[in-house]
MDTraj code that builds the backbone (N, CA, C; nanometers):
import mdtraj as md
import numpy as np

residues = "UNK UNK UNK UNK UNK UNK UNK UNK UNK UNK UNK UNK UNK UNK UNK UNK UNK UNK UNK UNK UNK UNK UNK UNK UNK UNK UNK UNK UNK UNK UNK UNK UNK UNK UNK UNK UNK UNK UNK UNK UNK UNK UNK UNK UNK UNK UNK UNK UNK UNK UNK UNK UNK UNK UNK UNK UNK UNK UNK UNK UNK UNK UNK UNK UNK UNK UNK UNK UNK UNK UNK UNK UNK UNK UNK UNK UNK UNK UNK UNK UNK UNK UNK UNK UNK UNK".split()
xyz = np.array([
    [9.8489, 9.3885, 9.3853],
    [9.7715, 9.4022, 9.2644],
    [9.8599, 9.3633, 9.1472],
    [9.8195, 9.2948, 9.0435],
    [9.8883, 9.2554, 8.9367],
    [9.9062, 9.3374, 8.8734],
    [10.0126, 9.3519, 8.8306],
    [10.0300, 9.4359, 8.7284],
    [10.1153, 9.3893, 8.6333],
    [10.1555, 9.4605, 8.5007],
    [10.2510, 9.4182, 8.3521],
    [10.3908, 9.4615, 8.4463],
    [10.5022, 9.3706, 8.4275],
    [10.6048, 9.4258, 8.4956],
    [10.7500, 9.5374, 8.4636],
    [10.6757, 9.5697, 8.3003],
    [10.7556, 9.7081, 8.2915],
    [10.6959, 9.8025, 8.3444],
    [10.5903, 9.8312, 8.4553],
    [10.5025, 9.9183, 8.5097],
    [10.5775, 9.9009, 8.6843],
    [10.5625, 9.7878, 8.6981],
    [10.6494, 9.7360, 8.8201],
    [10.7263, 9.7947, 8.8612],
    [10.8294, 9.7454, 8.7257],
    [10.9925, 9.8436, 8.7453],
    [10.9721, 9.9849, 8.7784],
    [10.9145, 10.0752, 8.6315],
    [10.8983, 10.2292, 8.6575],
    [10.8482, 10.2567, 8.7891],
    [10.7622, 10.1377, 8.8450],
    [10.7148, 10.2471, 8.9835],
    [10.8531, 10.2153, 9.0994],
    [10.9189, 10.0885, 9.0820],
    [11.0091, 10.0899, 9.1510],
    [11.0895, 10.1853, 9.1426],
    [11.1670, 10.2269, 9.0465],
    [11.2400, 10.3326, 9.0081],
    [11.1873, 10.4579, 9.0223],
    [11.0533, 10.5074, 9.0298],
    [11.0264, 10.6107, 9.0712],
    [11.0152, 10.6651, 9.1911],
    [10.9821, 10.5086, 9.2931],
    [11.0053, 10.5301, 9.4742],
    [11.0989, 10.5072, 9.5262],
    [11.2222, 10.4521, 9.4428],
    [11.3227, 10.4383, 9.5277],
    [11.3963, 10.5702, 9.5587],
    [11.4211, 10.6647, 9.4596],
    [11.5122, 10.8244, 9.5698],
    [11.3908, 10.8980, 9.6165],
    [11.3279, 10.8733, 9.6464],
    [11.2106, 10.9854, 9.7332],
    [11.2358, 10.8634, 9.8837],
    [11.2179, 10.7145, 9.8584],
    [11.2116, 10.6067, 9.9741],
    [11.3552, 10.6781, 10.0292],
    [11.5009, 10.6536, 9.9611],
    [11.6338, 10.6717, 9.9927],
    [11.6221, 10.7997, 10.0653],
    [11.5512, 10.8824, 9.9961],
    [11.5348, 11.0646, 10.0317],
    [11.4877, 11.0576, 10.1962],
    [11.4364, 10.9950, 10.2247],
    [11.3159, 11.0335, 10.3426],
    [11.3978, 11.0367, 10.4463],
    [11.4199, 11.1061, 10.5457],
    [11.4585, 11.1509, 10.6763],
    [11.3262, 11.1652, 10.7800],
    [11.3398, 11.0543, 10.8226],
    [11.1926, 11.0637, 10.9488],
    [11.2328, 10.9850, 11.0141],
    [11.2146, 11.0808, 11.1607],
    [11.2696, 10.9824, 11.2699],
    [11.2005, 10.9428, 11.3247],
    [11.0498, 10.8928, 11.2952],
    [10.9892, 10.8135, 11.3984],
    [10.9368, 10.7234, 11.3024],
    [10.9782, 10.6726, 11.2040],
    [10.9484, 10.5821, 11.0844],
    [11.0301, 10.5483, 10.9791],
    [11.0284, 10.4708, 10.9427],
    [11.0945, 10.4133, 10.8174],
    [11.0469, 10.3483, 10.7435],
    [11.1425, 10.3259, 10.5736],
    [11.0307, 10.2100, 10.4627],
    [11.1246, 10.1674, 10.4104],
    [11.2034, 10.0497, 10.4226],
    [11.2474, 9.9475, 10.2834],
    [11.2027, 9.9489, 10.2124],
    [11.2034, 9.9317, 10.0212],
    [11.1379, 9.9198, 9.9138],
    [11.2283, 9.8357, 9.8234],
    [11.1921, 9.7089, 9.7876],
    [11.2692, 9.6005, 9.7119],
    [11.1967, 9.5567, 9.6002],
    [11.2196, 9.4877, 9.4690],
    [11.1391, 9.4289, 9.4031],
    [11.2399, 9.3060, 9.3893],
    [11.0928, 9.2361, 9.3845],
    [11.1581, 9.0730, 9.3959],
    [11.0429, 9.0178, 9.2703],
    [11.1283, 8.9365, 9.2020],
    [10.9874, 8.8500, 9.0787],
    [10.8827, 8.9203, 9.0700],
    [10.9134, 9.0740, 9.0486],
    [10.8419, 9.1253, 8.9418],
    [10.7287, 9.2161, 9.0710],
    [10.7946, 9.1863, 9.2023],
    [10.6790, 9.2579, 9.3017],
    [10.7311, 9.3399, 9.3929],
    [10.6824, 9.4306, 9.3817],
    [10.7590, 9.5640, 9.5423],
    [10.7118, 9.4878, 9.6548],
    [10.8002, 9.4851, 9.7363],
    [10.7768, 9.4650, 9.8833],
    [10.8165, 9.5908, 9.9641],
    [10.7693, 9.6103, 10.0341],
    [10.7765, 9.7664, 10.1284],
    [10.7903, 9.7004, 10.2590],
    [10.8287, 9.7453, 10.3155],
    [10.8456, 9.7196, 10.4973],
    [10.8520, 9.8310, 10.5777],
    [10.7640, 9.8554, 10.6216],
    [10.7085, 9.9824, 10.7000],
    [10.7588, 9.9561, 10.8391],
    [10.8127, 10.0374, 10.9125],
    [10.8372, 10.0438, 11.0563],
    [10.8525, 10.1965, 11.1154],
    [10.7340, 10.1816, 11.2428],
    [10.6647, 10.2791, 11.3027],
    [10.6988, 10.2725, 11.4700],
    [10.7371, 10.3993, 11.4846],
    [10.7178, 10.4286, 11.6852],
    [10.6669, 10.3977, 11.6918],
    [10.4948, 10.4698, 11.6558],
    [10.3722, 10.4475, 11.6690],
    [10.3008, 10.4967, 11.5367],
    [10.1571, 10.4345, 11.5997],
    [10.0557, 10.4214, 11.4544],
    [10.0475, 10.5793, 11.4186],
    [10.0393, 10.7362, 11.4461],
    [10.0458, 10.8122, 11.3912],
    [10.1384, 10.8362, 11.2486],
    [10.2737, 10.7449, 11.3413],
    [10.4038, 10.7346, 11.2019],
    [10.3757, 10.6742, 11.1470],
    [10.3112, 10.5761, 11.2260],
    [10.2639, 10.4608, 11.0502],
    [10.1963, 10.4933, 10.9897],
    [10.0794, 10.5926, 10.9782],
    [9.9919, 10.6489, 10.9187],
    [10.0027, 10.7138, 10.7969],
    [10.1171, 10.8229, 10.8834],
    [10.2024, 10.8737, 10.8105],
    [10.2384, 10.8481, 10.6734],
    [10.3977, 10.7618, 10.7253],
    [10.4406, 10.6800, 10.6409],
    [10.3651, 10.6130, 10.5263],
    [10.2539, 10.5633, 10.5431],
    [10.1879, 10.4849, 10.4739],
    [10.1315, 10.5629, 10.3719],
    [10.1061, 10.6802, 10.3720],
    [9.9800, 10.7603, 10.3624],
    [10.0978, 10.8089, 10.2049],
    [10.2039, 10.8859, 10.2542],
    [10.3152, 10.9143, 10.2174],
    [10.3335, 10.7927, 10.0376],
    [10.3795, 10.7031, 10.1027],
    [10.4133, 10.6109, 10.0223],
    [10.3247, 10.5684, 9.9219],
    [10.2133, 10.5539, 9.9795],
    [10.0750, 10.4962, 9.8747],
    [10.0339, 10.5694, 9.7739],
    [10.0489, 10.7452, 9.8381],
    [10.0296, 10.8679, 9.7205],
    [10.0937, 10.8576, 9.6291],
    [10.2381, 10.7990, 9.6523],
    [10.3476, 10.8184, 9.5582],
    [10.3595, 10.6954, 9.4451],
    [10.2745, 10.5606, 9.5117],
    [10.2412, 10.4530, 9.4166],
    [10.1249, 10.5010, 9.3066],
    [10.0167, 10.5396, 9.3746],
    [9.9160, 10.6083, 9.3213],
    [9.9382, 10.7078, 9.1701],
    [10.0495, 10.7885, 9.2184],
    [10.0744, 10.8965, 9.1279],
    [10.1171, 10.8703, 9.0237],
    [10.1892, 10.7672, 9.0351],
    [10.2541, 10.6959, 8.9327],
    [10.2083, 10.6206, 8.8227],
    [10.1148, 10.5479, 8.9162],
    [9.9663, 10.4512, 8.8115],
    [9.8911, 10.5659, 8.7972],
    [9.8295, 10.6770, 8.8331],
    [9.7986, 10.8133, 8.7483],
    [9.8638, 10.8484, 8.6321],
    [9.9721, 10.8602, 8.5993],
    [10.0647, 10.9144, 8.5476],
    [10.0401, 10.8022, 8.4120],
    [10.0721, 10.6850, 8.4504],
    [10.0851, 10.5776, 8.3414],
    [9.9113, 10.5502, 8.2462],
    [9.8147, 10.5724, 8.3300],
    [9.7230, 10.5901, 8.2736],
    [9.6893, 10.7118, 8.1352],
    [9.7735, 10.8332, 8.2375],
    [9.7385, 10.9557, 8.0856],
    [9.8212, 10.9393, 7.9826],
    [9.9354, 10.8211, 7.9945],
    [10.0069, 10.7942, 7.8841],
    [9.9811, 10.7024, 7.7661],
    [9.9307, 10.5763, 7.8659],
    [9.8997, 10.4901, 7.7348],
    [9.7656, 10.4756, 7.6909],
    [9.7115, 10.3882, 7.5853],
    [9.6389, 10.3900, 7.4826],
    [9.5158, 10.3630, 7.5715],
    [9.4285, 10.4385, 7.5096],
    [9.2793, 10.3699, 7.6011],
    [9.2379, 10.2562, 7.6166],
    [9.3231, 10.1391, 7.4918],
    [9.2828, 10.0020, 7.5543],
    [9.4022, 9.9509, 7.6907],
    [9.5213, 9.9956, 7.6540],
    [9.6241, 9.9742, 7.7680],
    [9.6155, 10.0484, 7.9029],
    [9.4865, 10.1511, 7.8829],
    [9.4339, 10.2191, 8.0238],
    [9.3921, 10.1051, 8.1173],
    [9.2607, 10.0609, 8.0183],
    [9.1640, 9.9906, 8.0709],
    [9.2329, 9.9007, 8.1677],
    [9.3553, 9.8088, 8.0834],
    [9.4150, 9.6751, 8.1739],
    [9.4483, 9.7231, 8.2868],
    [9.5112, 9.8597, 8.3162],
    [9.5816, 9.9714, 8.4033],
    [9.4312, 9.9522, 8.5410],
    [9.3626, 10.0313, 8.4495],
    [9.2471, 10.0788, 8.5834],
    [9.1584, 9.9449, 8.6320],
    [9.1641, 9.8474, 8.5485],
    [9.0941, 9.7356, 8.6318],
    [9.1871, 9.6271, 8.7060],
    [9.2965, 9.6557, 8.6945],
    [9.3917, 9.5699, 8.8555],
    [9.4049, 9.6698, 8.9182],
    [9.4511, 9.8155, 8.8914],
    [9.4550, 9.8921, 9.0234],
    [9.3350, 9.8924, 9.1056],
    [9.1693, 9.8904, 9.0631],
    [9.0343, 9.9268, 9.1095],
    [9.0347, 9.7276, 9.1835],
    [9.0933, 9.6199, 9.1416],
    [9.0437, 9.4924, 9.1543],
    [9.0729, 9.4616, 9.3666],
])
top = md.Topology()
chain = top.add_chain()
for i, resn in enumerate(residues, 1):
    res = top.add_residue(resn, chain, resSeq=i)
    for name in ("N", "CA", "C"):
        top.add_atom(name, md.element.get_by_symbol(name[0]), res)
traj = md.Trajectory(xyz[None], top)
């Protein structure tokens, strides 16, 4: 999803010590930004961990574009909620 890329960064910076944090042994997640885009790399035993994992990670993208929404201006919402919803 497109997004403005000082939004990019903050979410990078907000998943990387919870990503670094995670101790799970039947899964794992790389998290990189490259030209302005997170790449994640998920690796699973099995699909329960990936589920997991995924489930995990997406809340924590989510929360973040939550977060940035109750901050800025109702026209800088709008740009916010129509690439996250696109």
């Amino acid at each position: 999803m497109p997004l403005p890329s000082e939004i990019i960064n903050d979410v990078y910076i907000s998943l990387k010590p919870e990503i670094d944090a995670m101790d799970f042994r039947r899964s794992s997640v790389k998290l990189d930004l490259s030209n302005n885009k997170l790449i994640l790399n998920f690796k699973a035993k099995d699909i329960p961990a990936l589920r997991a994992i995924l489930n995990s990670v997406l809340s924590w993208i989510r929360m973040t574009l939550e977060i940035y929404e109750k901050l800025l201006e109702p026209e800088s919402k709008q740009k916010i909620l129509k690439c996250s919803h696109s």
